[in-house]
C-alpha positions in Angstrom: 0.0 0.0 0.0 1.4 3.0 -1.3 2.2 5.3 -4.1 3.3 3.5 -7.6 4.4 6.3 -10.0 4.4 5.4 -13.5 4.9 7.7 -15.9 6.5 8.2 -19.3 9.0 10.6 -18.0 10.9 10.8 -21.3 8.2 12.4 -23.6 8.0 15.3 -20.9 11.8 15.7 -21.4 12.2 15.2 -24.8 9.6 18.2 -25.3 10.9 20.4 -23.0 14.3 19.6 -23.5 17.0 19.3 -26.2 18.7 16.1 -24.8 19.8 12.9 -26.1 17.4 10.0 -25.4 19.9 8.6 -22.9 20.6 11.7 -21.5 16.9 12.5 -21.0 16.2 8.7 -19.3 19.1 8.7 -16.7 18.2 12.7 -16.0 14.1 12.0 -15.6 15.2 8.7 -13.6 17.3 10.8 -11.1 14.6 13.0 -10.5 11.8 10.5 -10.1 14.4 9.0 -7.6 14.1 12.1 -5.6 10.8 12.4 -6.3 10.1 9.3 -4.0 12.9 10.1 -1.2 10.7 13.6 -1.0 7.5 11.1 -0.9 9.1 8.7 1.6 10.2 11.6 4.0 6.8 13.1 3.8 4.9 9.8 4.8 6.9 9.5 8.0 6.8 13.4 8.9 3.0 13.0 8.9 3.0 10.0 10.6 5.4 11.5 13.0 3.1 15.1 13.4 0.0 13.9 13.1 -2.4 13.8 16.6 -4.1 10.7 17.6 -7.5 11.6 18.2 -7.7 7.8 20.2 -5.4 9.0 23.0 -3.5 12.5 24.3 -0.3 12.7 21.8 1.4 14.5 19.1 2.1 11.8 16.6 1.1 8.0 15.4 3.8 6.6 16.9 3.3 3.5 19.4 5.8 1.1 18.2 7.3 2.8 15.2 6.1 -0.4 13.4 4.1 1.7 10.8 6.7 4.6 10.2 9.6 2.1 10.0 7.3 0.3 7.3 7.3 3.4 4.9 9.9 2.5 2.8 11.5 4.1 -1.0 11.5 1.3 -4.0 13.6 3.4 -6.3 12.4 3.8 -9.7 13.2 0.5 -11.8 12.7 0.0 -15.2 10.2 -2.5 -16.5 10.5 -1.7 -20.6 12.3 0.1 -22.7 11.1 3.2 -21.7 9.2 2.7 -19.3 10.3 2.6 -15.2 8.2 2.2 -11.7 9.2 3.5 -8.4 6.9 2.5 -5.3 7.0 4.2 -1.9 4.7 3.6 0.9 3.9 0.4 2.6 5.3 -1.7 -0.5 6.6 -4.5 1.8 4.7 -4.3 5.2 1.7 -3.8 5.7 -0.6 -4.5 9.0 -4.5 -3.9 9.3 -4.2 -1.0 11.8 -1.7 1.2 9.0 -5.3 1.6 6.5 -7.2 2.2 10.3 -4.8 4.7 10.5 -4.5 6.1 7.2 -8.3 6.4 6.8 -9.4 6.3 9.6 -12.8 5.1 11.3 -13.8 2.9 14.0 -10.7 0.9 15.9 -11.1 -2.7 16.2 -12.3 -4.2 19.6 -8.6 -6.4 18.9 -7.5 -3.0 19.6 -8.0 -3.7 23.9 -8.4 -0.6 25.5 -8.4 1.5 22.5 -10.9 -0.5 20.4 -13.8 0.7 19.4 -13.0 4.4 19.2 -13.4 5.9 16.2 -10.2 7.3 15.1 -9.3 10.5 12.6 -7.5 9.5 9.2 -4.2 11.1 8.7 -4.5 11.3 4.8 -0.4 10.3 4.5 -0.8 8.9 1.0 -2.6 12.1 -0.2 -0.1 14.5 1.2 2.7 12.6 0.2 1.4 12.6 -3.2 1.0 15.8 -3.6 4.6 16.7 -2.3 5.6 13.8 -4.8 3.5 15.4 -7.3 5.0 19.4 -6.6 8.5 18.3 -6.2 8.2 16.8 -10.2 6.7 19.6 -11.4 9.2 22.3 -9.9 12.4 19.8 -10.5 11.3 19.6 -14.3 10.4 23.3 -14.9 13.4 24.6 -13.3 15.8 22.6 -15.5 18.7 24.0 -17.5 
C-alpha cells in the first residue's frame, strides 16, 4: 500500500528539452528517484506530526512499526522506456496502518483503545501531492 508512480518521463523531457534519449532517461530517472525520497520523507513526517484523536499525543507513533514500514522502492525500469518507483507500505503492511490512514472505527482487537473511532491522517494524499510538486518544480526549473 502505497504510491506507484508510473509515468513516461521521457516524452515530458524530450519536449521540454534538447537532450539525447539517454541523456533524457538517466536525467528523468534521477529525479523521479528524488521524487520518491521527498514522498518517503513526507509519509513519515505526517506520521510522525500527526495527533491521535484515540489517545493524548502528538504523533502515530506507538511502536514505530508503521513509520519504520514506509519505505522508497527506487524507480526500476520495467520496458524500454518505461520505469516504476513504489514508496509507501510496499513491503509491510498491517491492518491498523489503513485504520490509521483512513481512519474510522478501531477494532475491539484494539484492547483498550478498540472501538473508538479514530481520525485519518490522509499520509498517502499529502505525500502525493509533495511527490507530485516536487516533479513539477524539478522539471520546470531545468537547465
Amino acid at each position: 500500500m502505497g504510491i506507484k508512480y508510473s509515468n513516461n518521463l521521457l516524452s515530458v523531457f524530450e519536449e521540454a528539452h534538447d537532450v539525447t534519449l539517454k541523456q533524457a532517461m538517466s536525467k528523468a530517472v534521477d529525479i523521479a528517484d528524488e521524487a520518491l525520497e521527498v514522498a518517503d520523507e513526507k509519509m513519515k513526517d505526517v506520521i510522525e506530526t500527526t495527533p491521535s484523536s484515540i489517545v493524548d499525543k502528538d504523533n502515530r507513533v506507538d511502536t514505530g512499526l508503521m513509520r519504520d514500514s514506509v519505505k522508497n522502492g527506487r524507480m526500476q525500469q520495467v520496458g524500454k522506456n518505461h520505469w516504476v518507483g513504489e514508496v509507501g507500505w510496499i513491503s509491510k503492511l498491517e491492518d491498523y496502518f489503513l485504520t490509521q490512514e483512513y481512519g474510522g472505527k478501531t477494532p475491539s482487537s484494539w484492547g483498550r483503545l478498540g472501538g473508538k473511532t479514530i481520525s485519518p491522517m490522509h499520509m498517502l494524499t499529502q505525500a502525493k501531492v509533495e511527490l507530485d510538486t516536487y516533479l513539477r518544480e524539478r522539471i520546470s526549473n531545468l537547465d
